[in-house]
C-alpha positions as CSV (number, residue, x, y, z in Angstrom):
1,X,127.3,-124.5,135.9
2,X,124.7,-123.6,133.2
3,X,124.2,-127.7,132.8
4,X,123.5,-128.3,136.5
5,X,121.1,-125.4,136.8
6,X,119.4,-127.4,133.8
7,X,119.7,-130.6,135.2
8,X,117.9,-129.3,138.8
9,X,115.4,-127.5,136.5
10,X,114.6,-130.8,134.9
11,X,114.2,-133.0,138.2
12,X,112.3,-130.2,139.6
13,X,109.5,-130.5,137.2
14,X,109.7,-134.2,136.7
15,X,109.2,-134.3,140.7
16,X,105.9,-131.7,139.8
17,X,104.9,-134.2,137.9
18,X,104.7,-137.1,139.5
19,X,103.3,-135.4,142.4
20,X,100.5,-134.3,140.4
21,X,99.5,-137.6,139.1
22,X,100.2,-139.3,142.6
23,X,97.5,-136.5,143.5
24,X,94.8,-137.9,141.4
25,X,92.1,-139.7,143.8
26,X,93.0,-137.3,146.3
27,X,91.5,-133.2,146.6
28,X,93.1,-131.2,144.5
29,X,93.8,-127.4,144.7
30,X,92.0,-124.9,142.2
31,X,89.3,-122.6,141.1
32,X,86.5,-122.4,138.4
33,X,88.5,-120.1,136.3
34,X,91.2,-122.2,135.9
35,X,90.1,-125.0,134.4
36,X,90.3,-123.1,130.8
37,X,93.9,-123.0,131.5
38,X,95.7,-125.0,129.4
39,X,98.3,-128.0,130.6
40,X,101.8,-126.1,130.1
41,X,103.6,-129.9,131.5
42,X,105.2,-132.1,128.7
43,X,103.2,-130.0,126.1
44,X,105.3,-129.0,122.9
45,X,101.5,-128.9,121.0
46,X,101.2,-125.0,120.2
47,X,97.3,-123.6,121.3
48,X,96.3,-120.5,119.6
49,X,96.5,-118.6,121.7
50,X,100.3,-118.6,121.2
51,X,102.1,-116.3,119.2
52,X,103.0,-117.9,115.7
53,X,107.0,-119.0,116.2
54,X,109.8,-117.2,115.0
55,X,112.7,-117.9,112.4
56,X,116.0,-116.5,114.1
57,X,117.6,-114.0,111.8
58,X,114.2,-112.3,110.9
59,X,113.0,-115.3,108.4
60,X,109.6,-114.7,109.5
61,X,107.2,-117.4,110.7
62,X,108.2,-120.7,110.7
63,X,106.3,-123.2,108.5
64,X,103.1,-125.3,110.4
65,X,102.0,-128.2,110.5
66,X,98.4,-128.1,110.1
67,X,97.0,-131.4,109.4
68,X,98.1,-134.9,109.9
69,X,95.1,-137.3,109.1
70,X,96.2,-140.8,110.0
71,X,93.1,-142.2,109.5
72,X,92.4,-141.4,105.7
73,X,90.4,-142.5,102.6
74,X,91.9,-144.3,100.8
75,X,95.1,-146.2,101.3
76,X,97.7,-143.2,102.2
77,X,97.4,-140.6,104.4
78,X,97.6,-136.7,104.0
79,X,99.6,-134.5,105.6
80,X,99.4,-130.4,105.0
81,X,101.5,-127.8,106.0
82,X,101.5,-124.0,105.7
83,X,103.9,-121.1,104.7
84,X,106.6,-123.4,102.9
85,X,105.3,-123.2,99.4
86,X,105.3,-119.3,99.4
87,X,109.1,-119.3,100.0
88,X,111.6,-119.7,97.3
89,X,113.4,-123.0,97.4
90,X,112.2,-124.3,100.4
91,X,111.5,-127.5,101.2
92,X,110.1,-129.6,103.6
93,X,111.3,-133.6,105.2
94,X,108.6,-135.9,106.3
95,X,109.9,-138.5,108.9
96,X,107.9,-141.6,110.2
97,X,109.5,-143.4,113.1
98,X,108.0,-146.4,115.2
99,X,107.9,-146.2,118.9
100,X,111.4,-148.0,118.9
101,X,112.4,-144.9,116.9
102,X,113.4,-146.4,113.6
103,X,112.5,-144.8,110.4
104,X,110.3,-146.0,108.6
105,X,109.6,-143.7,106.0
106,X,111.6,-140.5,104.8
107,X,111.5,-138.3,101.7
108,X,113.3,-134.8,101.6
109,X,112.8,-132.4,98.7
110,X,109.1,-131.5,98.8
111,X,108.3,-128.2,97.5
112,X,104.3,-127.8,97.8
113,X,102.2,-127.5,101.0
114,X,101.0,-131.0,101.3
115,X,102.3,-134.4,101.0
116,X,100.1,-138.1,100.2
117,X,102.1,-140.6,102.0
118,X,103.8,-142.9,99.5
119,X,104.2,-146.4,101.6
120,X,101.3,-148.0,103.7
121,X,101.9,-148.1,107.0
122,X,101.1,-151.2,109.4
123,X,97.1,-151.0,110.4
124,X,95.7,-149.6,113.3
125,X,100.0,-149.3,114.5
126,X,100.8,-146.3,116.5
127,X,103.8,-144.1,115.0
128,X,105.6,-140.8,115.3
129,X,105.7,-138.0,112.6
130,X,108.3,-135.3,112.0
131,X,108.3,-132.6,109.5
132,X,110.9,-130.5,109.3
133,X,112.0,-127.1,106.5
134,X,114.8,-126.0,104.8
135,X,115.8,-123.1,102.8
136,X,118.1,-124.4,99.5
137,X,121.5,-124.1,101.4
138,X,120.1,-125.3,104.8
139,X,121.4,-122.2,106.5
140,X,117.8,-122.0,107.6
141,X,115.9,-125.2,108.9
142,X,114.5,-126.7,112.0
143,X,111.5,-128.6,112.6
144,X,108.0,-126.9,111.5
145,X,105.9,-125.3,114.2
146,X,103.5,-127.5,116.1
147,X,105.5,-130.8,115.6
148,X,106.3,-131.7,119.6
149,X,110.0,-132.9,120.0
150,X,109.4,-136.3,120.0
151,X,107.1,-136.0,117.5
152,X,103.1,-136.3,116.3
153,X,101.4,-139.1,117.3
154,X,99.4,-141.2,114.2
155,X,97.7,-144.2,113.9
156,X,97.5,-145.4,110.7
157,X,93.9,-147.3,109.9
158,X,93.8,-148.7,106.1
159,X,90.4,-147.7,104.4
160,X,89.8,-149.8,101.0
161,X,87.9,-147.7,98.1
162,X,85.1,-149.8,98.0
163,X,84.1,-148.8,102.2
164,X,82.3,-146.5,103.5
165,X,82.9,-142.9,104.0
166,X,81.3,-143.5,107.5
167,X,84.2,-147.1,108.3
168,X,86.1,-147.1,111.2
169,X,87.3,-149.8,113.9
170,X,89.9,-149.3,116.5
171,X,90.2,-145.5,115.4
172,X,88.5,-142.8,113.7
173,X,90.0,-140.6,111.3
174,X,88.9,-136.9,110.8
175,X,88.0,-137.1,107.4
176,X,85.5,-140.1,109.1
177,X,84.7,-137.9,112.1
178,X,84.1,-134.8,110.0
179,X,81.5,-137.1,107.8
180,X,79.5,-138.4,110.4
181,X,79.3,-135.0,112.3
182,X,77.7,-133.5,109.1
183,X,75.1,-135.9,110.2
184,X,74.5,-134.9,113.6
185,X,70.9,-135.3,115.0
186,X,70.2,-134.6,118.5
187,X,67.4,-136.9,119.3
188,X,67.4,-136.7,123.2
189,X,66.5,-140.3,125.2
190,X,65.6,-142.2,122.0
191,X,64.1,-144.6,124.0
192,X,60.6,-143.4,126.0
193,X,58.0,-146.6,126.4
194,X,55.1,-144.1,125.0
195,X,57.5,-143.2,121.7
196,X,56.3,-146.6,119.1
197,X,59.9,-148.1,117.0
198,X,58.4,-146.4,113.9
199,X,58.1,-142.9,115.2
200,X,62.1,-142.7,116.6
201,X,63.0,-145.1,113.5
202,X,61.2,-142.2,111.1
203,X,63.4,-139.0,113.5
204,X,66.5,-140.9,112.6
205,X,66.8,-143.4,109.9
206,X,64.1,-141.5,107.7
207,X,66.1,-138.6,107.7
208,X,69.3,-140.2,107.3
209,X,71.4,-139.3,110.4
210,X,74.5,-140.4,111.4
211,X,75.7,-139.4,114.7
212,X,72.3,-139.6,117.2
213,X,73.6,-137.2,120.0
214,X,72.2,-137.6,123.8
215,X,70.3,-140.6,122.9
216,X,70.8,-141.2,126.5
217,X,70.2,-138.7,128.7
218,X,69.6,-138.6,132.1
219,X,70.3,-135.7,133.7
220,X,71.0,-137.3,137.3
221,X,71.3,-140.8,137.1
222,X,69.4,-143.8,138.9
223,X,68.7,-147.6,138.4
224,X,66.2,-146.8,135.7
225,X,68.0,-147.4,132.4
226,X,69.2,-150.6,134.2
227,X,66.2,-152.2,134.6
228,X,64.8,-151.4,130.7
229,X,68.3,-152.0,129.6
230,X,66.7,-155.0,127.5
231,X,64.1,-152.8,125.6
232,X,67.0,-150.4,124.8
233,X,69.1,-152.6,123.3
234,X,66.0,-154.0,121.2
235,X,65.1,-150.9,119.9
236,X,68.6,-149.9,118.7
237,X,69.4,-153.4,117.5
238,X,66.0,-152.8,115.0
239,X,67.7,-149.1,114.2
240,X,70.9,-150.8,113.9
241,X,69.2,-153.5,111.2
242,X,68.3,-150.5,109.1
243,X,71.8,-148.9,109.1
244,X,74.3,-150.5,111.4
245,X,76.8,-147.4,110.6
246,X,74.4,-145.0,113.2
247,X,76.7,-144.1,116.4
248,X,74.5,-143.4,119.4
249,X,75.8,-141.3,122.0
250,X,75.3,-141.4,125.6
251,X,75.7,-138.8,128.6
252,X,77.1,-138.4,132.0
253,X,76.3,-135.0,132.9
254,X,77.7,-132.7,135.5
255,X,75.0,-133.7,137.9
256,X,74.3,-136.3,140.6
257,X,71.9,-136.7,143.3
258,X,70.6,-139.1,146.1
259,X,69.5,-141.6,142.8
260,X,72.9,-142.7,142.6
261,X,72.7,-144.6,145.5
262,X,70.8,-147.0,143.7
263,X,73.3,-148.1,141.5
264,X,75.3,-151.1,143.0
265,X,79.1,-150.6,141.9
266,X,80.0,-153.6,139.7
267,X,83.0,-156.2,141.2
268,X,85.0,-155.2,137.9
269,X,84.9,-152.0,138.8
270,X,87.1,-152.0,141.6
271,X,89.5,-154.8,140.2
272,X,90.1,-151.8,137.4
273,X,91.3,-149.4,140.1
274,X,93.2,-152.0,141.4
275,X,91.0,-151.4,145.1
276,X,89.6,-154.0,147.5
277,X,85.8,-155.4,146.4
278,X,82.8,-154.0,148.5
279,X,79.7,-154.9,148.5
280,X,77.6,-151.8,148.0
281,X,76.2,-149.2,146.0
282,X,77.6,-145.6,144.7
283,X,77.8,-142.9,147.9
284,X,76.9,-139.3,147.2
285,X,79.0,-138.0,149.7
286,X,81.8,-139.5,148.5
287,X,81.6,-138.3,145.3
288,X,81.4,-134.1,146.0
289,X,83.8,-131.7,146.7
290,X,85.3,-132.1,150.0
291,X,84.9,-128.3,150.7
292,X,81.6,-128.3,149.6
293,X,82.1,-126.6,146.2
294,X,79.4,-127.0,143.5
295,X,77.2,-128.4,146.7
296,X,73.3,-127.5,145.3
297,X,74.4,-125.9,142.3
298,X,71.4,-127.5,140.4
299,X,68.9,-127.1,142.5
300,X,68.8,-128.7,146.6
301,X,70.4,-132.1,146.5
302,X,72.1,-131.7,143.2
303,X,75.4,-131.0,142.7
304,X,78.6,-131.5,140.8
305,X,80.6,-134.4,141.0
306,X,84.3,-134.6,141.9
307,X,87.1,-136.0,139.7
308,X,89.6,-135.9,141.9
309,X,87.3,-138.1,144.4
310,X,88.1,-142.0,143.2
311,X,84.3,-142.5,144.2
312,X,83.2,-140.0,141.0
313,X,86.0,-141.4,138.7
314,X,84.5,-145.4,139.4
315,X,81.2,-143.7,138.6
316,X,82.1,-142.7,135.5
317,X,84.0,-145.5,134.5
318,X,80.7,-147.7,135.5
319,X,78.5,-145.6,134.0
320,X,80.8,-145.9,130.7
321,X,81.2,-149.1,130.7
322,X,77.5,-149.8,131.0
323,X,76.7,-148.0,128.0
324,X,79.2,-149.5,125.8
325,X,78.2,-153.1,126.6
326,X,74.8,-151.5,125.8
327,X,76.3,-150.9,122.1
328,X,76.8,-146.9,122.9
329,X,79.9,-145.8,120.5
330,X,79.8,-142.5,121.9
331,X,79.7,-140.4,125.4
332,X,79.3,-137.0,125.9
333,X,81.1,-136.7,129.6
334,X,79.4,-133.0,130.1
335,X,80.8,-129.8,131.5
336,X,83.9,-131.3,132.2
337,X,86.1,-128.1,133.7
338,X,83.4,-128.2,136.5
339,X,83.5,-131.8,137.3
340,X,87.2,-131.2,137.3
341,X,87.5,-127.9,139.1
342,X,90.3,-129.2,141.1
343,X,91.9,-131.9,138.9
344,X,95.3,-129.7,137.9
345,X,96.2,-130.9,134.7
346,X,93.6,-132.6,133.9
347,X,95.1,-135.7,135.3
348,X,92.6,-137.7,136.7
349,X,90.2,-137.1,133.6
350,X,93.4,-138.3,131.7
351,X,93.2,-141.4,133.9
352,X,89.8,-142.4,133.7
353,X,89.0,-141.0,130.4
354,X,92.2,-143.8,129.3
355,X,90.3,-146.5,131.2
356,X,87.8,-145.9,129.3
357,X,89.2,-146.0,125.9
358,X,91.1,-149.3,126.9
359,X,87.6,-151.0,127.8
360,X,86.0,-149.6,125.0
361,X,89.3,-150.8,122.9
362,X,88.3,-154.5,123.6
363,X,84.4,-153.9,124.0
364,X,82.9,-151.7,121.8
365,X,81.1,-152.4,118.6
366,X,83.7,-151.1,116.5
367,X,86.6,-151.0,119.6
368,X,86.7,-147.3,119.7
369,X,84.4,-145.0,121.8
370,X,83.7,-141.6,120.6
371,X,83.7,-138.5,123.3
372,X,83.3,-135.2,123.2
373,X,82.7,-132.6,126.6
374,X,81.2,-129.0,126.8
375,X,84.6,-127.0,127.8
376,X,84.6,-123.2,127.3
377,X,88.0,-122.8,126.7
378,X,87.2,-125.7,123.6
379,X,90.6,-127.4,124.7
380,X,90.5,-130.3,126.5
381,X,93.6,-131.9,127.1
382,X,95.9,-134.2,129.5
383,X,99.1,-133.1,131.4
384,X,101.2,-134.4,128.2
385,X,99.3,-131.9,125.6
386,X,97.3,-134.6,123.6
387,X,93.5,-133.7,123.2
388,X,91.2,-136.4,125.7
389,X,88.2,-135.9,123.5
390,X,87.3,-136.3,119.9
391,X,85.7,-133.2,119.7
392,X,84.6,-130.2,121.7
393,X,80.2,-130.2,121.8
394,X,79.1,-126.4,122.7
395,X,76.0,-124.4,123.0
396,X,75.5,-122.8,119.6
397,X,75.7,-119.2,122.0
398,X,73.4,-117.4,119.7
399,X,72.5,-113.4,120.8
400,X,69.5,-111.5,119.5
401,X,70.0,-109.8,116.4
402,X,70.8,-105.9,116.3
403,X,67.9,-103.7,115.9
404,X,65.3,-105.5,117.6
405,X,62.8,-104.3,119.8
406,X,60.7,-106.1,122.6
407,X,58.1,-108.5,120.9
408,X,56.4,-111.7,121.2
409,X,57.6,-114.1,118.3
410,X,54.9,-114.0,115.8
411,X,54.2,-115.6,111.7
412,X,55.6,-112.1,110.4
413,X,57.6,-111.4,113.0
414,X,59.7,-114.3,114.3
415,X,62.5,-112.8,117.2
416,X,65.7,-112.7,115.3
417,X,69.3,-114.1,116.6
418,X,72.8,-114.4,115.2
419,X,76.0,-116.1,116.0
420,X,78.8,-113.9,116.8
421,X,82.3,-115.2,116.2
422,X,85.1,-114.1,118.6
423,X,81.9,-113.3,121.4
424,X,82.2,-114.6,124.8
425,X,82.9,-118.7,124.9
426,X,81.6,-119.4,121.1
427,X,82.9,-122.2,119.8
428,X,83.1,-120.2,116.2
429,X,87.2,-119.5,114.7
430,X,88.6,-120.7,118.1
431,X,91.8,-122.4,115.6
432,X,92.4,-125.0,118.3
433,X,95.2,-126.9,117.4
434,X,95.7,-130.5,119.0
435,X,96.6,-134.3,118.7
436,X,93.7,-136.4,118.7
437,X,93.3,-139.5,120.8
438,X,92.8,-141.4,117.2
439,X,96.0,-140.7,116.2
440,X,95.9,-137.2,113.8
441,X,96.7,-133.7,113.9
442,X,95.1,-130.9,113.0
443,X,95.1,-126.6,113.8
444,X,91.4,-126.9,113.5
445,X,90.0,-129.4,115.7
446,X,86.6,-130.2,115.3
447,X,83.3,-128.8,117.1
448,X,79.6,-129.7,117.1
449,X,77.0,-126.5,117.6
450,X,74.2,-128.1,119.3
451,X,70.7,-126.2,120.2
452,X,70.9,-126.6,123.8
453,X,68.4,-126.2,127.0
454,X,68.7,-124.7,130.4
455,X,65.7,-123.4,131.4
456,X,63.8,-120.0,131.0
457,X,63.8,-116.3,132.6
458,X,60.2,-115.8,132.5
459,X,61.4,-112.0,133.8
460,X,63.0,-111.0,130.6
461,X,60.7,-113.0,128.1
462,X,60.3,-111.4,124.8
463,X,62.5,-108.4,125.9
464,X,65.3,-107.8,122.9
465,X,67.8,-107.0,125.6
466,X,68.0,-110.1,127.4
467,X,69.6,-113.4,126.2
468,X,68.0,-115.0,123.8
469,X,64.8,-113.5,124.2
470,X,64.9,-114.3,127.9
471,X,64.7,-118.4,126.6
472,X,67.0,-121.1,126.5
473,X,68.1,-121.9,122.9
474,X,66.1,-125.0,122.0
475,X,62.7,-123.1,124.1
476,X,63.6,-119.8,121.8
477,X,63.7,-122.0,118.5
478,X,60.7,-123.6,119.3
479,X,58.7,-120.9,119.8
480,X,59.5,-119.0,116.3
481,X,57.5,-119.9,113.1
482,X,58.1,-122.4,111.4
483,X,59.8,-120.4,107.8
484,X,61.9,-119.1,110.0
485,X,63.0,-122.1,112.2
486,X,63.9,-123.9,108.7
487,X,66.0,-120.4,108.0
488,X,67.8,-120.0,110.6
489,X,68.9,-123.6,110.7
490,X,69.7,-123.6,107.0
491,X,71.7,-120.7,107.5
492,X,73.4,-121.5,110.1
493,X,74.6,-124.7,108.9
494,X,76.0,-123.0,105.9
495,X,77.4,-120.0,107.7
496,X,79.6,-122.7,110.1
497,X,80.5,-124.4,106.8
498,X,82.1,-121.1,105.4
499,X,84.4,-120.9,108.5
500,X,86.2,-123.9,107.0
501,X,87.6,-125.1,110.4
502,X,85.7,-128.9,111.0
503,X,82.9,-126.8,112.5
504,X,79.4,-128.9,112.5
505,X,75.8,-128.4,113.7
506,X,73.4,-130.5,115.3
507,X,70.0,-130.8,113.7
508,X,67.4,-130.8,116.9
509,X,65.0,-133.4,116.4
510,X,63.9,-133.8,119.8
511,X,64.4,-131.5,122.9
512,X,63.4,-130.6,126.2
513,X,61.6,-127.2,126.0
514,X,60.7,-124.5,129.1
515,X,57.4,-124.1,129.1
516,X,55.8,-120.3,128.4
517,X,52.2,-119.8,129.4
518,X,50.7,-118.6,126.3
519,X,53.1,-119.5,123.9
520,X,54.5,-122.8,124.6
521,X,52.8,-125.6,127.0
522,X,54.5,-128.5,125.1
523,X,57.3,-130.4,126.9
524,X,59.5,-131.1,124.2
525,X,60.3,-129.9,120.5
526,X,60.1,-132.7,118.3
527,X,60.7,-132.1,114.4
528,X,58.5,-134.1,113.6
529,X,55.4,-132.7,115.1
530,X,56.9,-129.4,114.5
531,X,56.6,-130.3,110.5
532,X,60.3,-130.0,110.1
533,X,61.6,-133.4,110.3
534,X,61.2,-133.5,105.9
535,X,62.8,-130.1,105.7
536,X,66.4,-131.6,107.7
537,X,66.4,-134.5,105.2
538,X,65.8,-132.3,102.4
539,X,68.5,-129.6,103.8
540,X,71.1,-132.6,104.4
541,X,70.8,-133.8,101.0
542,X,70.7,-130.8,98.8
543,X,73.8,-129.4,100.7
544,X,75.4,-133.1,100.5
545,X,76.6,-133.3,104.2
């Protein structure tokens, strides 16, 4: 009897299932709020939110996996585990299977916390890993917390000794990912007619950055980049001449307008979603929530896109696609629990967000896009637990510090701020587990701080109790003298370092301010007319990121 109730249990949710992705295109049902909850279909992946699992019999907590890089320097890959070393005669069992599930690689008997891989795997070949514990009689064993049942998914990518720290093609590892976000410089539309080659080539290859976030972008999108999508591709092939390792990254925000109607959809387009060829360009209405959610919420005539709404997924599959053939490695797909308010799951993000991959898979410049999302919860997966982006991009969600009293920011008295750990939706000691897209494993997955804008509350300027000074983050740091701008970056940088948890921070080198009557009329920070464009280079080296 037990076995049929079982059995009906399992059809029963296999039905949910497939309703849900059969859903996808269509209007979905859900709210705001729960879009930071996390997929609980087909997920073994633990979150941490979860309580740490169990050994029955009062054994305590069960060993963890905690990192599985698939993509490592070197020619073998590391894998780490906690809680297994601290227990007398226990041992741990690495298993690799391929997708047929034969083993391919086994060893039993280790006794430390980590393992290096003793056999090269096939490149850029997709595999499973188990590890399991043991105590020295095997009364106690099982397989370690945060290994899924049919295992974690790796793709193994062979890196010679004599390539670069910043190499990857057709995945990315985290050691990789980790190295280039050290080098993050937020350089926002890095191409402007009025900005000259020398002065962007000086913002990013003088400094030495790796990773040039929002490079592109346009807040609501229109025909413009179309039409200088020559001089773009100039410029970054003369950046690209000077390092060829720089990743740009691109951005389709959480916004859309009447502009969008400009933009013709491409024939390939629909032959991807399998739908008949029109001849016509992007519809608006098509594209929003059917019950009018998110209508205006920018402003009259701007408002958040639908996933759900096959109009807004072919939008940002065009949109993608356009920037990788423009040699964009990376794409920053904004704040993604609003665009999919009522995609349950996350499945249609899964769908379109794979389509993606798979074009960028055959079409990008090293056949692997990069893309990271603002998400509060900082845990963006698909319906079957696996992570959709590489990393989570926040706000740095900095708070002014205690003790302060209403002033205006001055040489000797700059308005102070903090970052609070643990407060509100910072992105600080979150311990998000997850399995990448690029095939590895870790309890920390990585996060980028970045100095971001939204406007200003000329109300509350300059009052301590307000946020931020009543100012946006980037119009706040702008503002402040220069000593102390240099500080607070330097201090923050190190601060996120000392968390130990793949934790990054964007260096602002350009940046749409709000402007203050008497204290700011300029329209955008940039470092180097701010004088601290020599400061980020010298920063960046003497810390050795």
């Amino acid at each position: 009897m037990k076995n049929k109730i079982l059995k009906i249990i399992s059809l029963f949710c296999a039905l949910c299932l497939l309703v849900c992705l059969a859903g996808c295109g269509k209007t979905g049902a859900g709210n705001e709020s729960s879009k930071d909850n996390e997929s609980e279909l087909s997920s073994s992946i633990v979150s941490s939110t979860e309580s740490e699992e169990q050994i029955s019999g009062g054994g305590g907590a069960k060993p963890r996996l905690e990192t599985a890089f698939a993509v490592y320097d070197g020619i073998y890959p590391k894998i780490e585990w906690s809680r297994l070393a601290e227990k007398k005669d226990w041992t741990a069992k690495v298993v690799i299977k391929d997708l047929k599930g034969k083993t391919v690689f086994e060893e039993d008997g280790i006794k430390t916390n980590s393992y290096t891989l003793k056999k090269a795997l096939n490149n850029n070949e997709e595999y499973r890993l188990f590890v399991y514990y043991s105590n020295a009689d095997s009364s106690v064993s099982g397989t370690m917390a945060g290994v899924p049942k049919d295992g974690v998914k790796i793709i193994y990518q062979k890196r010679s000794a004599n390539q670069s720290k910043y190499y990857f093609d057709g995945s990315i590892g985290l050691d990789t990912l980790n190295n280039y976000l050290n080098r993050v410089s937020t350089y926002c539309q890095f191409f402007q007619p009025e900005e000259s080659d020398e002065l962007v080539i000086e913002s990013i290859v003088g400094i030495g950055a790796k990773y040039i976030q929002r490079a592109a972008c346009m807040w609501s999108p229109s025909r413009w980049e179309y039409a200088i999508e020559g001089q773009i591709k100039k410029r970054m092939d003369k950046i690209h001449a000077l390092d060829p390792e720089i990743i740009f990254e691109a951005c389709i925000f959480e916004c859309v307008d009447n502009r969008v109607e400009q933009i013709a959809i491409p024939k390939e387009t629909f032959e991807a979603f399998g739908v008949p060829y029109e001849n016509r360009n992007f519809s608006l209405e098509k594209m929003m929530f059917p019950d009018g959610t998110y209508k205006n919420k920018w402003g009259t005539g701007a408002h958040v896109p639908d996933i759900t709404q096959l109009e807004t997924q072919m939008f940002f599959y065009t949109r993608a696609c356009f920037y990788i053939d423009s040699g964009y490695e990376a794409i920053h797909l904004g704040q993604a629990n609003l665009i999919g308010n009522n995609d349950t799951n996350n499945v249609c993000w899964a769908k379109v967000i794979g389509m993606i991959r798979a074009y960028a898979k055959k079409n990008a410049r090293r056949h692997y896009v990069i893309l990271d999302a603002h998400y509060p919860s900082q845990r963006f997966a698909g319906p079957d637990g696996q992570m959709l982006t590489d990393f989570n991009a926040f706000p740095m969600r900095i708070s002014v510090a205690k003790g302060q009293k209403d002033h205006k920011p001055s040489e000797k008295d700059p308005q102070l701020c903090v970052i609070t750990p643990g407060q509100g939706d910072s992105p600080y000691q979150k311990g998000i587990r997850g399995n990448s897209p690029a095939g590895w494993y870790t309890n920390k997955y990585p996060y980028l701080a970045e100095v971001d804008n939204w406007g200003v509350d000329t109300k509350n300027l300059h009052k301590a109790s307000s946020y931020i000074w009543g100012y946006d983050e980037i119009t706040w740091f702008s503002v402040q003298p220069q000593w102390y701008r240099q500080k607070f970056v330097e201090d923050l940088t190190k601060q996120i370092d000392s968390f130990g948890e793949n934790g990054h921070f964007a260096l602002p080198t350009k940046r749409y301010i709000g402007q203050v009557p008497g204290i700011s009329t300029a329209a955008c920070y940039f470092a180097s007319t701010y004088g601290d464009l020599n400061f980020y280079k010298d920063m960046w080296n003497r810390l050795k990121k």
